[in-house]
VEXPABA-912884 format. One record per atom (N, C-alpha, C, O, CB): residue number from 1; residue in three letters; chain; atom name; x, y, z. Coordinates in Angstrom, 3 decimals, decimal comma, padded with zeros to 6 digits. Atoms other than C-alpha are relative to their C-alpha. Glycine has a CB too. Layout:
N
 marfi lopa dodo nuse       px       py       pz
   NUM  ala    A   CA        X        Y        Z
...
This chain:
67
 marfi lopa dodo nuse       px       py       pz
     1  unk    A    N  000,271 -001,404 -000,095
     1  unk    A   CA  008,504  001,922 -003,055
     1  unk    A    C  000,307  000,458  001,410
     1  unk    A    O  000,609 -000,329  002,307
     1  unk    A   CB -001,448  000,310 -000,384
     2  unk    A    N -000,738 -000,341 -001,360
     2  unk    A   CA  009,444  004,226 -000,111
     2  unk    A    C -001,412  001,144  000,394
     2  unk    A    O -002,050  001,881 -000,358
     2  unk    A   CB  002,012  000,862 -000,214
     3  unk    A    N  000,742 -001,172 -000,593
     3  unk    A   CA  007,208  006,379  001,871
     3  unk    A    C  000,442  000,374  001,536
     3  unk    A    O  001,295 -000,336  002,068
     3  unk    A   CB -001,581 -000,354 -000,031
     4  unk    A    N -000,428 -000,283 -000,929
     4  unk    A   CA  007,523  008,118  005,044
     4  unk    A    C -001,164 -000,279  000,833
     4  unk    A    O -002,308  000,113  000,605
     4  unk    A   CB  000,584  001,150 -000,046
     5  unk    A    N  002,109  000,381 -001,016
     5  unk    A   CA  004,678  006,674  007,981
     5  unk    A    C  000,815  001,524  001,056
     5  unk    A    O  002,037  001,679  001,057
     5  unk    A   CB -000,501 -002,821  001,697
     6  unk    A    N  000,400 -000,745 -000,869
     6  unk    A   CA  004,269  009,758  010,589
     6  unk    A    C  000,510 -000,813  001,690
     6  unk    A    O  001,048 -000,024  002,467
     6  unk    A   CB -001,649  000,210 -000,388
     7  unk    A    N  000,517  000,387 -001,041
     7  unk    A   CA  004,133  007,420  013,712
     7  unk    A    C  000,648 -001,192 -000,014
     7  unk    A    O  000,733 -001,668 -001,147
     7  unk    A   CB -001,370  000,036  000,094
     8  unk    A    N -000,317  001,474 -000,359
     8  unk    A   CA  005,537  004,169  014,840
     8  unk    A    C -001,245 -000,732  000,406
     8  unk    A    O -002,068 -000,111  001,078
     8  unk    A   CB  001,050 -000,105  001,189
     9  unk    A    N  001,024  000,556 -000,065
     9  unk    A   CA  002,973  001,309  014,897
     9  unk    A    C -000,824 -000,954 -001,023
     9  unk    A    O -000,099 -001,569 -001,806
     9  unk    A   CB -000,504  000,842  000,287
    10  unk    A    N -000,005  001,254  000,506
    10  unk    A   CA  000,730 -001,128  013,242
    10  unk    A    C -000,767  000,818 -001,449
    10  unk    A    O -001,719  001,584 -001,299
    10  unk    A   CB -000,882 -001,386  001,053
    11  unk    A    N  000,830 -000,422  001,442
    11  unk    A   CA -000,452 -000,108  009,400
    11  unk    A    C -000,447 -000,952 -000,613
    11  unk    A    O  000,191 -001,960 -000,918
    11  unk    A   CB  000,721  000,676 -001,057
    12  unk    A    N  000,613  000,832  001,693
    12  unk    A   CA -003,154 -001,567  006,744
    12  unk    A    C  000,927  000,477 -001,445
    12  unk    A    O  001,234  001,605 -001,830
    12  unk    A   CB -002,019  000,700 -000,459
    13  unk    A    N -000,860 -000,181  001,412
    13  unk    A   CA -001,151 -001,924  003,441
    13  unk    A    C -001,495 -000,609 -000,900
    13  unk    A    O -002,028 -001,670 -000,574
    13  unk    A   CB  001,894 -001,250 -000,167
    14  unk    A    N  001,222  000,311  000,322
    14  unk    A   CA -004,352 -002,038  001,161
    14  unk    A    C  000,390 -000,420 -001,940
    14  unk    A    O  001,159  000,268 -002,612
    14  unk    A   CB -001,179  001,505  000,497
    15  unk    A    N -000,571 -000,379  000,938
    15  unk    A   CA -003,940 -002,993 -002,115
    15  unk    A    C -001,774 -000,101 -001,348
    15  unk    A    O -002,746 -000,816 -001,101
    15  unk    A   CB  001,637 -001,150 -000,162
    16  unk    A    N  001,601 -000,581  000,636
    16  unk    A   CA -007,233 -001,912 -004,927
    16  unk    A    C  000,172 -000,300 -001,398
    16  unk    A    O  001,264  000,013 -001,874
    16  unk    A   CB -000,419  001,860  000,172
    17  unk    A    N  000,186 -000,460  001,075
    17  unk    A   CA -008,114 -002,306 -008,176
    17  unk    A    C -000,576  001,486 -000,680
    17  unk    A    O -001,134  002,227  000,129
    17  unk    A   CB -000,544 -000,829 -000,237
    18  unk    A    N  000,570 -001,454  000,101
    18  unk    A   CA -009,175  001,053 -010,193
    18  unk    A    C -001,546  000,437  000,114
    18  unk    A    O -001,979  001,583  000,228
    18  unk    A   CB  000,390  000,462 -001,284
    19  unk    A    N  001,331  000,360 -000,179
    19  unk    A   CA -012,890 -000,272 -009,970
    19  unk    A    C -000,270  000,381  001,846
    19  unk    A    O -001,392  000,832  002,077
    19  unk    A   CB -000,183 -001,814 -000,544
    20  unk    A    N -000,042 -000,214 -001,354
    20  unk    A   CA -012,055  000,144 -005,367
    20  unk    A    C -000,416 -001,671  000,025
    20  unk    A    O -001,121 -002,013  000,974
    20  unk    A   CB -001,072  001,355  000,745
    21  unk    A    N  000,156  001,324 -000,970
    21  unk    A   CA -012,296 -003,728 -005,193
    21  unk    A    C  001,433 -000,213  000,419
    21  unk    A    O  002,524 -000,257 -000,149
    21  unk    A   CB -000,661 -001,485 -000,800
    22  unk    A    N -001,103  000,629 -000,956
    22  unk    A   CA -010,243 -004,690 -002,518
    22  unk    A    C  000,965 -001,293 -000,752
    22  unk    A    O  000,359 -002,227 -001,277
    22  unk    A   CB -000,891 -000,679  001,428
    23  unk    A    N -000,146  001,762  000,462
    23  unk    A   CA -007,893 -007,723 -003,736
    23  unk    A    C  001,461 -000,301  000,745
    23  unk    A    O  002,216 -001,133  000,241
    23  unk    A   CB  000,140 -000,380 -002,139
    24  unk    A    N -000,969  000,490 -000,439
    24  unk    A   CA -005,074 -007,768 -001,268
    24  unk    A    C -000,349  001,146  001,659
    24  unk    A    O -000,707  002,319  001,556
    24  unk    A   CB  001,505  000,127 -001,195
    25  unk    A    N -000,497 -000,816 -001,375
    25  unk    A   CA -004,731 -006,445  002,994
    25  unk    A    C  000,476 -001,054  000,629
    25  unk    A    O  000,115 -002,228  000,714
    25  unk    A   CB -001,118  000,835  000,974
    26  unk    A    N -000,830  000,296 -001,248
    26  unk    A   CA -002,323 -007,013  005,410
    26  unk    A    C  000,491  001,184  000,571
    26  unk    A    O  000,414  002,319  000,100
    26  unk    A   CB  001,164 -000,888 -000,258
    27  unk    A    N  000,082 -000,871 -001,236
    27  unk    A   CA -001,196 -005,464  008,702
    27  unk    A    C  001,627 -000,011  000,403
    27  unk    A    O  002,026 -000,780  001,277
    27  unk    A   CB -001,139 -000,690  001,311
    28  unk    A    N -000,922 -000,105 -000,766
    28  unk    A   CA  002,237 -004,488  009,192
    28  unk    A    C  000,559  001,223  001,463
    28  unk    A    O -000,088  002,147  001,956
    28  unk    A   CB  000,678 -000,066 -000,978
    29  unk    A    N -001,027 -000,891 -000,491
    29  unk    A   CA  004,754 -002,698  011,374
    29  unk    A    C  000,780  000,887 -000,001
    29  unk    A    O  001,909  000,515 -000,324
    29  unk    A   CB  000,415 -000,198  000,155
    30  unk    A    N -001,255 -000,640  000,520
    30  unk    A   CA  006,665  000,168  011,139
    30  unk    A    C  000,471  001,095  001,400
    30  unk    A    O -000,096  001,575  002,381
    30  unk    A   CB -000,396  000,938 -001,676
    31  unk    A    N -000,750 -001,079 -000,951
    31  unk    A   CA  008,975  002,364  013,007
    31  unk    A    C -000,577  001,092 -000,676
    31  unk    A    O -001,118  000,859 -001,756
    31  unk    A   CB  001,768  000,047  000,066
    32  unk    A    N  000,179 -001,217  000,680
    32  unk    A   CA  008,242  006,225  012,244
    32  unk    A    C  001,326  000,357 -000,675
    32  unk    A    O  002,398  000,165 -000,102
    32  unk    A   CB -000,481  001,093  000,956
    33  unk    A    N -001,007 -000,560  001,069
    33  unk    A   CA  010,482  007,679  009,239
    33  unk    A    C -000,445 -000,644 -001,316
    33  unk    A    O -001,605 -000,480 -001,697
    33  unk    A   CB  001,643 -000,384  000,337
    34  unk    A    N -000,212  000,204  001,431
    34  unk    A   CA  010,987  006,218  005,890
    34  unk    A    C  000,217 -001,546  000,352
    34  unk    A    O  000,903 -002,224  001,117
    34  unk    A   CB  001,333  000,946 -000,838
    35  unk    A    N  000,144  002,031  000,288
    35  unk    A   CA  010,065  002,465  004,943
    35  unk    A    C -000,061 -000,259 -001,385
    35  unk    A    O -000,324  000,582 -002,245
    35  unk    A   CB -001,646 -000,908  000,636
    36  unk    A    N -000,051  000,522  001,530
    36  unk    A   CA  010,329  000,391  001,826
    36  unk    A    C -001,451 -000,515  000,173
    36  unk    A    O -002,055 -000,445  001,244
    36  unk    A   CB  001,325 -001,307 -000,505
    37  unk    A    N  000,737  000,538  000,102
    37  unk    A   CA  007,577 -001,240  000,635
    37  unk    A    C -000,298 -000,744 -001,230
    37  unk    A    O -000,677 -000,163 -002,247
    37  unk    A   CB -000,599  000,606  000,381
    38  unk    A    N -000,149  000,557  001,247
    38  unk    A   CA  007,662 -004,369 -001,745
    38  unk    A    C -001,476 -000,560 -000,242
    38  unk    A    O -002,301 -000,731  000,655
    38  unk    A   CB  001,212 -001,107 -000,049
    39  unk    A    N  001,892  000,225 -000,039
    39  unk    A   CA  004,105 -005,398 -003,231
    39  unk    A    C  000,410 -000,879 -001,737
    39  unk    A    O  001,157 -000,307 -002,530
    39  unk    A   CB -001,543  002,254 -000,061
    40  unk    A    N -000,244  001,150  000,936
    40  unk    A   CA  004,269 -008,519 -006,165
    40  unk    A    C -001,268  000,693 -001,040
    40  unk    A    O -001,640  001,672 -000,393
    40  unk    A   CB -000,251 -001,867  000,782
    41  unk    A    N  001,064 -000,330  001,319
    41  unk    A   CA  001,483 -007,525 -009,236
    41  unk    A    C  000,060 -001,539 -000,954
    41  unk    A    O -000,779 -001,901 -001,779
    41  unk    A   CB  000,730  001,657 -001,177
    42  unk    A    N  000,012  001,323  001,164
    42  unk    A   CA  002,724 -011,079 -010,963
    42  unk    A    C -001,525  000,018  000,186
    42  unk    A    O -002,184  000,784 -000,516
    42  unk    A   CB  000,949 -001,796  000,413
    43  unk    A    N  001,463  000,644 -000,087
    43  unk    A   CA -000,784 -012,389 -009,915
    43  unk    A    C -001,377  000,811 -001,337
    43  unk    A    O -002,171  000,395 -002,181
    43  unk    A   CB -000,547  000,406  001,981
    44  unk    A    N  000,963 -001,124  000,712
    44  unk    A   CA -002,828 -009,598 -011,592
    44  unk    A    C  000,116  000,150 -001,493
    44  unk    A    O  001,083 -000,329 -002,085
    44  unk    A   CB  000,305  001,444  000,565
    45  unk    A    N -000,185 -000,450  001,380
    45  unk    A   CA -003,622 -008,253 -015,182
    45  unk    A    C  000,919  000,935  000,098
    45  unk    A    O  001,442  001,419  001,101
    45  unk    A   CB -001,168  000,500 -000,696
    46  unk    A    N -000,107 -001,528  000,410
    46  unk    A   CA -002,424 -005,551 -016,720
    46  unk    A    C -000,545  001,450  000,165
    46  unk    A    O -001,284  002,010 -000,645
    46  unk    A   CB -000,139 -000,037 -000,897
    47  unk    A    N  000,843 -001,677  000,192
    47  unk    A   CA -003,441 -002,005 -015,827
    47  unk    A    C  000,674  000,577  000,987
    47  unk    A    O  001,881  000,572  001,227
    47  unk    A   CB -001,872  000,231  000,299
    48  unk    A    N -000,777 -000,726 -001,121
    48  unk    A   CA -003,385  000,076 -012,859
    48  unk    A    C -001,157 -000,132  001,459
    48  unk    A    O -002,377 -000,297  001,473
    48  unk    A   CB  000,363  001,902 -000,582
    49  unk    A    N  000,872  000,834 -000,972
    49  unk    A   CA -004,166 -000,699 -009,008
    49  unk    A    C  000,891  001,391  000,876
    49  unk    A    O  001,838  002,095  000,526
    49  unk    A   CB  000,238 -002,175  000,353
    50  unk    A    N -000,206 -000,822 -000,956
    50  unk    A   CA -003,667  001,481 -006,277
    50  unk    A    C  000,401 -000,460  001,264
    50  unk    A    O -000,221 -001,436  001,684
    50  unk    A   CB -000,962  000,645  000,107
    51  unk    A    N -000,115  000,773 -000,833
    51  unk    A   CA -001,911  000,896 -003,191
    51  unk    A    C  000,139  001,262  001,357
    51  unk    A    O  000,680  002,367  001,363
    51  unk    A   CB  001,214 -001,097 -000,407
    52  unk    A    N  000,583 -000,765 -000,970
    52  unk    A   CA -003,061  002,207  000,138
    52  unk    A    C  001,142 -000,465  001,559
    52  unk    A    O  001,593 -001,600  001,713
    52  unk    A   CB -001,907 -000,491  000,060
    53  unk    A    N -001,010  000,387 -000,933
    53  unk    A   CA -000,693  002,324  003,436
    53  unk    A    C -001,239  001,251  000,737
    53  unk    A    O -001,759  002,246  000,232
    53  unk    A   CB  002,090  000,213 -000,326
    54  unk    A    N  000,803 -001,046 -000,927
    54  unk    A   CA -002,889  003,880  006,745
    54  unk    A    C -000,298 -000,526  001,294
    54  unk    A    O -000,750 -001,628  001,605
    54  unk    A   CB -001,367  000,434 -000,600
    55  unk    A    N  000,497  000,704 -001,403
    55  unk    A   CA -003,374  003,569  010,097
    55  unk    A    C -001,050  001,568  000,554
    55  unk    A    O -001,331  002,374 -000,333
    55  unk    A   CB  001,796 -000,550  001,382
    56  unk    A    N  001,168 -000,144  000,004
    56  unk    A   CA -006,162  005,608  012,351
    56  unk    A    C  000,396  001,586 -000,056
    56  unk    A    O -000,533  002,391 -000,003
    56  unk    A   CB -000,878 -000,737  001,141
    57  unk    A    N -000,150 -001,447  000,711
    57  unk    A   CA -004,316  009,108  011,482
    57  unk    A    C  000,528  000,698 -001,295
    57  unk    A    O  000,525  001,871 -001,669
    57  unk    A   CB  000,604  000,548  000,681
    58  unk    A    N -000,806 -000,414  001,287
    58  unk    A   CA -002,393  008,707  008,199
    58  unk    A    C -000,334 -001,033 -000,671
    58  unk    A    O -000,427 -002,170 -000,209
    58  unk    A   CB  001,575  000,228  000,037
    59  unk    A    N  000,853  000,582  001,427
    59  unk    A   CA -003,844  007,530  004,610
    59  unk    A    C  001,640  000,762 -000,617
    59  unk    A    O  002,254  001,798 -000,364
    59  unk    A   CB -002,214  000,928 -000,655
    60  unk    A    N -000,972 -000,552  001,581
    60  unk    A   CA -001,004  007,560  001,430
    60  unk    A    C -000,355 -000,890 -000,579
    60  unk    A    O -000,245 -002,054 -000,195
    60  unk    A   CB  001,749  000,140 -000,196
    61  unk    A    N  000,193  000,739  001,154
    61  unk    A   CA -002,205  006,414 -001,672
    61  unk    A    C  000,973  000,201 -001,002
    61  unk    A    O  001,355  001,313 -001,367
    61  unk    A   CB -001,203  000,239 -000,510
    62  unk    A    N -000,942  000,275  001,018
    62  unk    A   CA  000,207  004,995 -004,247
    62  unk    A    C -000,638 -000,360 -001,323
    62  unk    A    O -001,780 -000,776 -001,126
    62  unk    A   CB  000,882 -001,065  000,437
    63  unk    A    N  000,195  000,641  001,383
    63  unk    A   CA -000,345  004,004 -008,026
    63  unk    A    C  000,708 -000,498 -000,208
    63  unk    A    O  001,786  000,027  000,074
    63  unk    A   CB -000,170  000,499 -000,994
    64  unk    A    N -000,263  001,367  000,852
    64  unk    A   CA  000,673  000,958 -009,636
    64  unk    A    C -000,354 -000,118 -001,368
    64  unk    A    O -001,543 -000,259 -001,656
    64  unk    A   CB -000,691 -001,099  000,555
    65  unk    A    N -000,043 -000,220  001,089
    65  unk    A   CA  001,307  001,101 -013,053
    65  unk    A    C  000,888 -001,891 -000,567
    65  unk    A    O  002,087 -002,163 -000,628
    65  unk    A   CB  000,818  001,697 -000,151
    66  unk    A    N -000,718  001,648  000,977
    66  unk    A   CA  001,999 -003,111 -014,823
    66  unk    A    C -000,651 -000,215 -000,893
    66  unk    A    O -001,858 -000,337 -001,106
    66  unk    A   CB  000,024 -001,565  000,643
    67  unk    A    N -000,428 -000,290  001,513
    67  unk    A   CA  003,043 -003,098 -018,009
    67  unk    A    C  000,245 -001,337 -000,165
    67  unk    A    O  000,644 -001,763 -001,249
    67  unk    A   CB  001,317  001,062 -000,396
């Protein structure tokens, strides 16, 4: 997926079930503009999980939809 970060610097990539349990963070890098972002679901059921990108001025929440 692609989003645009605001800011160059270090971001939480969060990743949630629809319940808000946590079941995946890590801490990357990004330049400011437009980034990819690849995120695996093999591990998981079926449903839908939410995926969180933010550092201490910008929050974007994504949905995850596996089918």
């Amino acid at each position: 997926m692609k989003c645009i970060v605001p800011e160059s610097g270090q971001y939480e990539i969060a990743l949630f079930d629809l319940k808000g349990n946590l079941l995946k963070s890590t801490n990357m890098i990004f330049i400011k503009g437009s980034v990819s972002i690849e995120e695996s679901l093999s591990q998981y059921s079926i449903g839908i999980y939410l995926l969180q990108i933010k550092n201490k001025k910008f929050v974007k929440t994504f949905k995850l939809i596996k089918q």
